[in-house]
Steps between C-alpha positions, in 0.01 A plus 500: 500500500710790403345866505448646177700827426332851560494843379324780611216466285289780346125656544346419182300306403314412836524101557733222373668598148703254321808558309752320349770459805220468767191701677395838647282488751355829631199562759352900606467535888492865652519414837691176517807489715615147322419238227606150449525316193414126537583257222353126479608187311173410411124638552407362803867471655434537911779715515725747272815382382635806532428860642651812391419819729491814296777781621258816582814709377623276199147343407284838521384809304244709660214268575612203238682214674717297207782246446617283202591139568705380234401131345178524532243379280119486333312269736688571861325489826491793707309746774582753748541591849448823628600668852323851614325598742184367666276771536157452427388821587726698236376260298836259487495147490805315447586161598810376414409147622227510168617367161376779263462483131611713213216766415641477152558126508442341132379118583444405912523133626460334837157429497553173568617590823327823585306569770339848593456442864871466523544826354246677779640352832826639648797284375753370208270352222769474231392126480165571418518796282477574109790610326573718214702414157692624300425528126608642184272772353738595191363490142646172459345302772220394355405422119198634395497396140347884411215511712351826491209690700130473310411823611173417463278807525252554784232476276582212343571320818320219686655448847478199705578480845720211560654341844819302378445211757119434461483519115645187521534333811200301443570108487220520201742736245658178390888664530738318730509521791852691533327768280207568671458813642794650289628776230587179311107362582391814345665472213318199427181664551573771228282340217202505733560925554519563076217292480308668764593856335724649795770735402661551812529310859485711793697263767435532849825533685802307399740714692638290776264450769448407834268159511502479890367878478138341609242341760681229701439162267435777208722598217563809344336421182450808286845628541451858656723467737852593340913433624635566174394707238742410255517119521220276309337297779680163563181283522405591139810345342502089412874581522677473842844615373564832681463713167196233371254800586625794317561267177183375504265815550747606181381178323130585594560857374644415205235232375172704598678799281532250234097480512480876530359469879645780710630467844414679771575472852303572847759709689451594868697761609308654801607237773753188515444158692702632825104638609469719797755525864440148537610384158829298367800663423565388183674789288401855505424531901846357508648704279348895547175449665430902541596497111296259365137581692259728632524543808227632767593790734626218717740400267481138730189491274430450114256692307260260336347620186507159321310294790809267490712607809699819352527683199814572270647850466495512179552877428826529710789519270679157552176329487362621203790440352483170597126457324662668200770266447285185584275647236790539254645162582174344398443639183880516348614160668197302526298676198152531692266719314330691797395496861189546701571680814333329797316808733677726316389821726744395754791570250268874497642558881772728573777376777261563790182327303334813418321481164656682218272751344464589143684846582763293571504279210762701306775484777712142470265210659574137418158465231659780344821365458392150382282641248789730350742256557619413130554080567132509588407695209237323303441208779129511646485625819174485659408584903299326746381876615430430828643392845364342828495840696260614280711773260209402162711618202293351238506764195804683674783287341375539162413872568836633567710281384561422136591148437315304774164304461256368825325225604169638452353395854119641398459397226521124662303630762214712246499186284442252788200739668333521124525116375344447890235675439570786732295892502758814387719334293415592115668787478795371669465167216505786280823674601676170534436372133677874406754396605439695868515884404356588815809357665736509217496899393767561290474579153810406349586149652398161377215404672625148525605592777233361693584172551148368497413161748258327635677294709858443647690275727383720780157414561218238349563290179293603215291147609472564830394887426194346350493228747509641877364822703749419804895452481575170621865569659503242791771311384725764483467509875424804596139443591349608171634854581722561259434597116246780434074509542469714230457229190217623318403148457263260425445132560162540256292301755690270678834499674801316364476211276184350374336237298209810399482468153303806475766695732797373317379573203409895619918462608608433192344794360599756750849393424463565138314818586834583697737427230259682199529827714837464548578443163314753363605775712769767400789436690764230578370153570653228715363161673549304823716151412225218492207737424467384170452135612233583820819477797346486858687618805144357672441814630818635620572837416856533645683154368821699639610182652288233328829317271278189452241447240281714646713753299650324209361473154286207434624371154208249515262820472621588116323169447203611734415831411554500116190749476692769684823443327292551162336806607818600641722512153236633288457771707845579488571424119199708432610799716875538391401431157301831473636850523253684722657289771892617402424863534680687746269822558166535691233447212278787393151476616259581245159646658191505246212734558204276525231641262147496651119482370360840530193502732260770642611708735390320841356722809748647707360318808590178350798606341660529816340216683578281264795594281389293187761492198367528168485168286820359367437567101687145435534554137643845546748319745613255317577716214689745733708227602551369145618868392697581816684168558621467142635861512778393749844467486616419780482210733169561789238370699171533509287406826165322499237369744221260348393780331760655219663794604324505857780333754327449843740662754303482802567303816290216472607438134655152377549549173713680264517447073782708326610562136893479406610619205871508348384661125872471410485108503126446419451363846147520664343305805252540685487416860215403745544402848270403730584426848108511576282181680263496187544552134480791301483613182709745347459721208802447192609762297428527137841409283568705133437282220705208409528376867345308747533370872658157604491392838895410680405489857186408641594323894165374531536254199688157561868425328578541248190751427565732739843618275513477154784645269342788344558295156267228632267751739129454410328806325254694760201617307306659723476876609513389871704201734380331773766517762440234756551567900840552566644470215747647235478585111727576265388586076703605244417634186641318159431511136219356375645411118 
């Protein structure tokens, strides 16, 4: 065929741009010495049909390699070669024998024909490599019939974490089968999300990944192992058209907006699929490896902060400016709502991977610029604060910067010791239903912040949290040793499944215990995909690699687990229905002086041998509490143990009562949680005139008992309430008349 006209091209915007009389292509490498452009037919052509070699004089400014080729449209086929030199121990890497893809590459395709080993052995592998495409990113390329952002408030949100292919992959979610495992199977499963109460999905990766990126017979299943950042992942579309993809993550978009569920994506920009010195050359090695990573003092070496091979330089200049405009691209272009930020605390590393210190916070770093970038402003933006080399920046994301919220790592972990019945962990329950002030110290920021969980893709199912001591990893095969030992589990008796009535039963309520504190904690909530409906990974803690139904969701369980589902919504339309829950500052805590029995003065001997309090005057108490409490006017707390007024903060404690009040709304609950072997009985305080207590949440009682709408909630007339062994209660106070 005939070559297409050129002209020297420009430097921005990075990637393929379309215009009217053909394309701009244009690629950044600093120490390139030359760059082909390859152009295919089709997406898994074996060969280009035709190559055009960029003029280092005609096709260059400074660092930015460019061209135009005239009659070129939306949808073409194209990747790069690029020649420098091969010098591992300066860090450079080029092969010009590797077929390299855009970094800025819209839509990819050749998976069909793909194959990662070809990209890690010496040798052409333009047959078996993925390609980029062009595609149109103007205003007009999409219709969008209006959508708009919900902007849906941290407090008001409900996040779900979501994994595009396993939500409905499942042979049981009665779509086709061409939509399984799609944006457009998602879609589909919308009605089941507004029922449920979610408000935004938090997907797991959908940026182009790397399948292969696994175990031999394995596959990549999670995602986390990125080639493009910008291009929806191929796999996820029901549409095998070259720009099927990008359309239909737009449709998806645009139809959980129309439901007022956000969308947020799980981004991972501390490492790529090309892995370590022994990895595939798929695009940035290719490209600028010395750019692109960390690299050890033997530059032949990668730094490897993210436990994945190498780790992305994401505060050098070109690269953070690639993060930025992937970023902008996905909110402006493809109208996400936010982004979780997969271990973070790598993107908290200078060039050479040293941590960044809060001294250092003020000077230009990439989480400053993407929280002050104005495209982003408004979009949630939450950190994974952590990485594998151990840099532990829980707290640190929210404390210096401004806009960002965190996974809140202990509170899973403080919630998961408590419900298991573990010593030292009251005071930590205590800090975690605040909200996490001990972690979270600011003042003056929403202390939503805290993304509260109790479980994530990363680790046990809620079922199998109440349902195994030991991970169960073998098929992942690695010999059971990968995933973590630290689970704070526990299988209540026996491991794994079980026909135990007695045990299941003691299950089910541990899970609702889970969900009630949760729930009823200051803060940010968000659940695991399948929770709701009792999803086992059998054990496995690290489904990384599991794509089978090991990991999907099991649409048969909505039919199965009917109880849970039940608890589940009424918990949340109870929660976001009430204000105390939507505030945005630490709540007050209101201490009352406990008024005592006067008593003869004892001997000074036993005074000090013995330390004996006075007599709790209980009338005098209860009309302190009466007078103080209705003197407020602002939203607080008030912390209990059995015993009004007297929490029980030592080590060996279990069990923890609390008051919260939101005077502004006439809200009032009472709390009681007992994570205890036996039953106790705690103390309730007295209520003004007028009102009385109704019971919402009790997990020990059987469905639909154990939540009632406050409207239907049976009157408590007693001055005390049993609280069975591990087990959860909620009252709130309403109107007698």
């Amino acid at each position: 065929m005939p070559s297409n006209p050129t002209r020297p091209g420009q430097t921005s915007p990075l990637g393929a741009s379309v215009y009217l009389d053909g394309v701009n292509f244009c690629l950044f490498s600093k120490h390139a010495t030359g760059i082909e452009l390859l152009l295919f037919d089709s997406p898994n052509s074996p060969e280009p049909s035709q190559v055009i070699a960029l003029d280092p004089k005609r096709n260059r400014t400074f660092f930015y390699w460019h061209i135009f080729v005239e009659g070129l449209m939306e949808g073409q086929v194209y990747a790069y070669r690029v020649e420098g030199p091969w010098e591992p121990e300066n860090g450079h890497r080029f092969d010009p024998t590797k077929v390299l893809l855009d970094p800025y590459a819209k839509a990819i395709v050749g998976d069909e024909i793909y194959d990662r080993q070809a990209a890690m052995v010496p040798g052409d592998n333009c047959a078996q490599a993925l390609r980029s495409v062009v595609v149109d990113t103007s205003p007009y390329g999409y219709n969008w019939e209006g959508d708009r952002p919900p902007r849906t408030p941290y407090a008001a949100s409900v996040i779900y974490e979501l994994h595009v292919g396993g939500f409905t992959k499942n042979p049981n979610s009665g779509l086709p089968a061409e939509k399984r495992g799609t944006f457009a199977g998602l879609i589909e499963k919308i009605p089941y999300l507004k029922e449920l109460g979610i408000t935004a999905v938090e997907l797991l990766p959908v940026h182009y990944f790397d399948p292969e990126d696994a175990q031999p017979g394995l596959t990549n299943y999670w995602g986390y192992s990125t080639i493009s950042f910008f291009a929806p992942h191929r796999a996820y579309s029901s549409r095998r058209d070259p720009l099927g993809p990008v359309d239909e993550f737009r449709d998806m978009v645009k139809a959980l907006h129309e439901e007022g569920i956000e969308v947020i994506l799980d981004v991972v920009f501390n490492h790529t699929a090309e892995g370590n010195e022994k990895g595939p050359t798929q695009s940035f090695r290719g490209i600028d490896n010395s750019t692109y990573y960390i690299l050890d003092e033997d530059k032949s070496q990668y730094s490897n902060y993210s436990g994945c091979g190498n780790s992305v330089k994401a505060n050098h200049p070109v690269v953070g400016g690639l993060i930025l405009d992937c970023l902008r691209y996905w909110v402006s272009v493809m109208h996400v709502d936010g982004f979780r930020f997969d271990l973070a605390s790598v993107l908290a590393r200078d060039v050479n991977g040293n941590p960044i210190h809060a001294t250092d916070m003020g000077t230009v770093n990439i989480i400053w610029a993407i929280e002050s970038d104005p495209i982003l402003a408004g979009t949630k933006l939450i950190a994974e604060a952590w990485d594998a080399a151990g840099l532990y920046s829980v707290g640190k994301f929210v404390e210096l910067a401004d806009w960002f919220a965190e996974w809140n790592g202990p509170f899973r972990d403080d919630v998961r010791r408590f419900v298991k019945g573990d010593e030292n962990t009251v005071v930590r329950l205590a800090y975690r239903l605040l909200g996490s002030p001990d972690i979270y110290h600011r003042q003056d920021t929403d202390i939503n912040r805290s993304i509260n969980f109790v479980t994530c893709h990363d680790g046990f199912t809620l079922n199998d949290l109440v349902s195994y001591n030991l991970k169960h990893n073998e098929a992942n095969g690695e010999k059971n040793r990968d995933g973590t030992n630290d689970n704070f589990s526990w299988n209540c008796g026996t491991e794994g499944e079980t026909d135990d009535p007695k045990i299941n039963v003691l299950r089910l309520r541990q899970i609702k215990n889970f969900l009630t504190i949760l729930f009823f904690s200051q803060g940010t909530p968000m659940l695991l995909m399948g929770d709701p409906v009792r999803r086992t990974q059998k054990g496995n803690n690290n489904a990384y690699c599991q794509d089978n139904e090991l990991s999907w969701f099991d649409w048969q369980g909505e039919e199965n687990h009917s109880d849970e589902t039940h608890f589940l919504r009424g918990l949340i339309q109870l929660t976001q229905s009430l204000q105390i829950f939507q505030e945005e500052r630490v709540l007050d805590i209101l201490q009352i002086e406990i008024p005592r029995q006067p008593i003869e003065e004892p001997e000074l001997e036993q005074e000090e041998e013995e330390k004996i309090l006075p007599p709790v005057d209980e009338v005098a108490l209860r009309a302190r509490y009466l007078e103080q409490t209705s003197q407020q006017t602002r939203p607080y707390v008030i912390w209990h143990g059995v015993k009004l007024l007297q929490p029980d903060w030592y080590h060996y404690s279990h069990s923890l009562a609390l008051t919260l009040h939101e005077p502004r709304a006439d809200e009032l609950l009472y709390l009681m949680f007992n994570a205890y072997w036996e039953a106790l009985t705690f103390e309730i305080p007295p209520l003004p005139s007028g009102l009385a207590w109704h019971r919402v949440v009790d997990t020990y009682l059987p469905t639909p008992e154990d939540f009632c709408e406050l409207a239907l909630a049976p009157m408590v007339m007693e001055t005390t309430y049993r609280v069975q062994a591990r087990t959860s209660v909620v009252l709130m106070a309403k109107a007698t008349g």
